[in-house]
N, C-alpha and C positions, 0 to 999 in steps of 0.2 A: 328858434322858430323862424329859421328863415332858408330860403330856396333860392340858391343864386343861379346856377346853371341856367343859361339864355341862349336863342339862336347867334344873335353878333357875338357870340365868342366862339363861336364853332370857328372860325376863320381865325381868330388868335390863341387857339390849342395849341397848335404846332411848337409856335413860338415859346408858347407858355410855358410846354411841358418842361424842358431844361430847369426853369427855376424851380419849379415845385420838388417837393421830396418826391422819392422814390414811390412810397405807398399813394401820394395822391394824386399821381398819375391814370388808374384804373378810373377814379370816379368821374376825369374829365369826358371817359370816351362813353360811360352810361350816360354822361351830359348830353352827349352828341345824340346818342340815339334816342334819347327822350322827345330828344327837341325837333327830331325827326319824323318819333312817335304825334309828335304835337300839330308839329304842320301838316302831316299826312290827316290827322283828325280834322283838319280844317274843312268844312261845308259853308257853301255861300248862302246866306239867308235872303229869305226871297226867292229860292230858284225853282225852276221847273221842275215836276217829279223826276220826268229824265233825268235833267240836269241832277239833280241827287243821287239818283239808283247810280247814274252812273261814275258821278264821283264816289259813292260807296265804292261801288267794286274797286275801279282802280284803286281807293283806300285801303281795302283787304286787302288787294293783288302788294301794295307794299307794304303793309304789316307782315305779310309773310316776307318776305325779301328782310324787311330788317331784320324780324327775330333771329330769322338765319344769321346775320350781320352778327344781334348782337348773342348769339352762343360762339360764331369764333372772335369776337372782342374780348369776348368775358373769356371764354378760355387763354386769350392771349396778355390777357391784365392780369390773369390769376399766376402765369407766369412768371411776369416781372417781380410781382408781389414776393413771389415764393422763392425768384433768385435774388433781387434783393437783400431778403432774408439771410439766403446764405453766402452773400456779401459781407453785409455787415457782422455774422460770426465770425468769416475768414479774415475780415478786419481786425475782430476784436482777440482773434488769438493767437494774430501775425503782430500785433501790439505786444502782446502778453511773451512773446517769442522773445522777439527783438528787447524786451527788458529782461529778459534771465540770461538774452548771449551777454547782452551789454554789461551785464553783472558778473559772470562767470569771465570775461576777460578783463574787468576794472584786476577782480583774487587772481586773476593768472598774473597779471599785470603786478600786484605785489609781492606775490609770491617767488615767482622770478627774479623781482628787488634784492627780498631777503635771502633767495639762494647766494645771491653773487656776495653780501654783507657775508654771511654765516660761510661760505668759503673763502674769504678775507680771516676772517676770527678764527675759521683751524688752520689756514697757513697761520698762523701767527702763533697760537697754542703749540703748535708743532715746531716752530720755530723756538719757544720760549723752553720745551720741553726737551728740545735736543741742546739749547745752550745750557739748561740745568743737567746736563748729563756729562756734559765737556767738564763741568763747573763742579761735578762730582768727581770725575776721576781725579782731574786734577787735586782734589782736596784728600784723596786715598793717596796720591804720592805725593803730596806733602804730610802726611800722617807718617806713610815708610820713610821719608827722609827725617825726620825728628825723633821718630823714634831709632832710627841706628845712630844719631848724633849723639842722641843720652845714654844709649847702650854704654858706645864707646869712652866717653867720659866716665861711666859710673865703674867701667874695667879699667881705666884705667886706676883710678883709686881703689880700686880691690889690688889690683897690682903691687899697690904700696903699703900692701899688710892688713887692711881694714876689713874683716869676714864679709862685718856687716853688708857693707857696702856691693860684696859678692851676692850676698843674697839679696840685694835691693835690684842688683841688677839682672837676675832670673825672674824677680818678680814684677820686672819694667816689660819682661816679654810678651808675660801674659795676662799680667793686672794691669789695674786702673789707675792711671798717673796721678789724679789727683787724690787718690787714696794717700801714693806714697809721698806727697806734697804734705799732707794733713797730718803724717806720721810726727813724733815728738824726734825720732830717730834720724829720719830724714831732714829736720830741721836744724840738729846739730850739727850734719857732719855737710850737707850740699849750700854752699855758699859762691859768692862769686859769678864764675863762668857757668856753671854746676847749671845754679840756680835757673838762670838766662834760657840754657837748655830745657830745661822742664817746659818751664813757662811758654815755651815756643811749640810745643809737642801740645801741651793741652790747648793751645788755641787753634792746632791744625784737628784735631781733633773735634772741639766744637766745631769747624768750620765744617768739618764733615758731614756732621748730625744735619746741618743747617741746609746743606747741599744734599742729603737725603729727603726730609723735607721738601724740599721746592721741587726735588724730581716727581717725587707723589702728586702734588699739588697741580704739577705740570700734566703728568701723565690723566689726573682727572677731570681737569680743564678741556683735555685732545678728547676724552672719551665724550664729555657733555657736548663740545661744539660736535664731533661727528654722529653724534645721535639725532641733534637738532637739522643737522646736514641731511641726515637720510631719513630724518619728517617730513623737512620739506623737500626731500626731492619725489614721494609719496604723492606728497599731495599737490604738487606741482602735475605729475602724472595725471592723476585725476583731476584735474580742472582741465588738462587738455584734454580728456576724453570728453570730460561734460562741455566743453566750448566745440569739437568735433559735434558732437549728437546735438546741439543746440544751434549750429549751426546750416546743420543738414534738416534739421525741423524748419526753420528759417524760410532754409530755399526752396522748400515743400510747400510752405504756405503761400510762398510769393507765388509761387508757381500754380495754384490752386487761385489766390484772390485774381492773377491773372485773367483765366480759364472764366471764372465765374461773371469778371467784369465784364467778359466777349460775349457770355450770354446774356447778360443785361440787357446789353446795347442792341445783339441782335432782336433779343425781344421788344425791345421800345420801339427799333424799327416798324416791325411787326405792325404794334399799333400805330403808327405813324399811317402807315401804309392802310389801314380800319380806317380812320379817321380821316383819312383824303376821301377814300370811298365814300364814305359817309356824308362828304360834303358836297360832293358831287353828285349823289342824290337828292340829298335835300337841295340842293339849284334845281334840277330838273321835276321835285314836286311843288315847290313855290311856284315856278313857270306854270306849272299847269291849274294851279288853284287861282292864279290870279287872273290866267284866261276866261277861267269860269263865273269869276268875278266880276268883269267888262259885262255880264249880261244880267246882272241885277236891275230890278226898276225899285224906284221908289227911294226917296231919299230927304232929310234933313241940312238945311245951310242956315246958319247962324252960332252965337257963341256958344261956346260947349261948356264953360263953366254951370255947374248947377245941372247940366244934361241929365245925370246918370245920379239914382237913390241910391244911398247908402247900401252897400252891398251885405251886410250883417250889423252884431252889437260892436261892444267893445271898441278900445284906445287903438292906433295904429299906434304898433309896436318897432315897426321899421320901415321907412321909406324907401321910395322907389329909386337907384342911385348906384354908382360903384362906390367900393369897400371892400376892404381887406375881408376875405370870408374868415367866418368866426373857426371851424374848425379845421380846413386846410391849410389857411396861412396866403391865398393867392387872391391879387385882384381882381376882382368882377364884378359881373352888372346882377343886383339886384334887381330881376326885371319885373317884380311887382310888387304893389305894399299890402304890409303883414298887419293886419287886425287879429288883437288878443280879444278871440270868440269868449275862449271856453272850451270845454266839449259839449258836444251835443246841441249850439245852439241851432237855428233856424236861420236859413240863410236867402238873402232874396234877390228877385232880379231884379236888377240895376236900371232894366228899360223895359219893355216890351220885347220879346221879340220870339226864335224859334231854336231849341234844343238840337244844334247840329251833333253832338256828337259826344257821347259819356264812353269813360276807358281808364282802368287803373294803370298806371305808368308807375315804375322803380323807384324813378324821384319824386314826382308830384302827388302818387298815392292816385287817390280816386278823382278823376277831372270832369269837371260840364264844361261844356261850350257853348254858351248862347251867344246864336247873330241877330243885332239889333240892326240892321242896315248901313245905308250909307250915310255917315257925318261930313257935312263940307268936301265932298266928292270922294272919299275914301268908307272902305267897306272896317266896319268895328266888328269886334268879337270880345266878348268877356268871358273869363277865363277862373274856373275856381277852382281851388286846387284843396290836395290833403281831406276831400272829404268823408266823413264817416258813413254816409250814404247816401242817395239821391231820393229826391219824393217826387220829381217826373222821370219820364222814361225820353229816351230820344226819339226827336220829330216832334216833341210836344210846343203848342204855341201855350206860351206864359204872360202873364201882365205886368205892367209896373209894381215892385213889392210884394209880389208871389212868391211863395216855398217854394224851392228848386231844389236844396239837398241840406245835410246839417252839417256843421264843424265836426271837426276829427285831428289826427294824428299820421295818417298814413302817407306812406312814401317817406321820404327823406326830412324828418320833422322830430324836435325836440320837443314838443307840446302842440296841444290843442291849439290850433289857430284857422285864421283861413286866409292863404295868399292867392290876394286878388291880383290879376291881370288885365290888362286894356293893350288888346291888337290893334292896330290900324294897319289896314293892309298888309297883315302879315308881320308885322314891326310891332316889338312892345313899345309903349310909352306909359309916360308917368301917372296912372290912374285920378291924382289928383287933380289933374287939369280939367276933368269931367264929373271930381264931385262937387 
């Protein structure tokens, strides 16, 4: 329930604007033109018809002039608003970017690791695989060296009459040595040097089996590392394609949040540019309202406390004062205090005086202006904003504690209330020092 935008911040917009977010930017330069709407509203109480018609007109003659103003403001806020917007998308999925490259090169990053590991493990396999193959032959000729050892021994004891021993030794060529070891035959008649041969022949023998063995074992070792080998040189592959395509999205965005920052800024210029204009009119309508002012008669001097009746019901809900405004976030003047009406209540004039000027405004909803003269040499005007309707028309003279319009909602307002104002000379102050 409250309405901070004020003339004396028209002069510190400028400034302002960098702190504020992006989106509440637009609302400071409708600030602007309200406040422009307000002073241009301004009639001096007391004054000659002339004097009136013809501050009317000039009044028209700039209500036209602003509204122009404010359709390129508003188009130029709606802008920012909307580049903005797709700023903070190009932000949020140049974010999103830059965590799938930074991920996609952490896996390339180990993947690469593990290739150089897993071609360390098949040189080695291969390495292990060709010594079990040295480690074979060599065990096939020590097989044929053992076995022509025991040939030749077992002929020569055939030599010496023995059949047997003849046919032990045709069946050493092509049977199994440790068959003829086990024989009852072979046990009688191979003793000695005999024996020694045998024995040498079946252990080159096992050794063989053993050295077959390992070359298998070898050979499946080279085939498991080279499969692992060409997984990961796969998927190595693919993580540089996806670090490629993740990268070139990257530069796309940068290149795009770029682009979009430029229009921002251009745009804010824009209203930078509204808002000088804008203040530079409103100097040149205060000049002329104050002129007009210099020719009021009639006036009051003494303490102002207790001057002015209560201008409705209800609690003041927020003083007159700077604060942190409740929904933008930025410091400003409060430039009048908030009474929790109601809706609909009945609202009254504060003094005597005459209805210079009713007009619905963006911010302030529906507004009266009544001038009550001059206080201690300065021209007053009371000010009621957000109303739900008026019960005079302008140009009406009212009395002390007269209906002049009811509470409401309109313009820029969380709830029924009614924020009263106290002009002096064009200058808000603090309403309380006159109730």
């Amino acid at each position: 329930m409250r309405s901070f935008p004020s003339a004396p911040w028209l002069r510190r917009a400028h400034d302002l604007r960098d702190r504020l977010p992006v989106w509440a930017h637009p609302e400071w330069l409708v600030t602007a033109v309200a406040v422009l709407v307000a002073v241009a509203g301004l009639t001096v109480p007391l004054a000659h018809a002339d004097d009136r018609d013809d501050l009317k007109h000039k009044q028209n003659q700039v209500k036209g002039q602003i509204a122009d103003v404010r359709g390129e403001i508003h188009e130029a806020s709606q802008k920012v608003a909307k580049i903005a917007r797709r700023l903070e998308r190009a932000k949020t999925r140049l974010a999103g970017a830059r965590e799938r490259l930074a991920s996609v090169r952490a896996d390339l990053a180990d993947a690469q690791a593990a290739a150089a590991t897993l071609a360390t493990q098949l040189a080695e396999a291969q390495g292990r695989l060709a010594a079990a193959r040295a480690a074979l032959a060599q065990a096939r000729a020590d097989v044929a060296v053992q076995r022509d050892a025991s040939r030749d021994t077992l002929i020569g004891l055939a030599q010496q009459g023995d059949a047997r021993l003849a046919l032990l030794a045709a069946y050493a060529d092509a049977g199994d040595i440790e068959d003829v070891l086990m024989g009852e035959t072979t046990n009688e008649l191979v003793v000695g040097r005999q024996n020694d041969a045998l024995v040498a022949l079946e252990a080159a023998e096992d050794a063989l089996e053993a050295q077959r063995a390992a070359v298998r074992a070898a050979r499946d070792e080279v085939a498991a590392a080279k499969q692992a080998a060409d997984d990961n040189v796969a998927q190595v592959s693919a993580l540089v394609d996806r670090a490629a395509a993740t990268e070139s999205e990257v530069e796309s965005l940068v290149a795009r949040t770029k682009g979009v920052r430029k229009e921002v800024v251009a745009a804010r210029e824009a209203d930078r540019d509204a808002l000088r204009r804008l203040e530079k009119r409103e100097a040149r309508i205060r000049q002329k309202i104050m002129e007009l002012a210099k020719k009021q008669k009639g006036s009051y001097n003494g303490a102002t406390g207790g001057l002015l009746a209560r201008p409705g019901p209800g609690p003041v809900t927020s003083p007159y004062g700077y604060r942190i405004h409740p929904i933008y976030g930025y410091w400003g003047l409060h430039n009048g205090t908030d009474f929790g009406t109601g809706c609909g209540a009945a609202l009254w004039a504060g003094e005597s005086g005459t209805v210079i000027n009713e007009y619905y405004d963006e911010i302030y909803g529906n507004r009266l202006y009544l001038a009550i003269g001059k206080v201690n040499g300065a021209d007053i005007v009371l000010v009621y904003n957000h109303l739900s309707r008026y019960a005079v028309g302008e140009g009406a003279k009212v009395k002390r504690g007269q209906v002049v319009g009811y509470s409401g909602s309109t313009g820029w307002s969380t709830g029924c209330h009614l924020h009263f104002i106290v002009m002096r000379d064009g200058d808000t102050v603090d309403p309380m020092t006159y109730l």
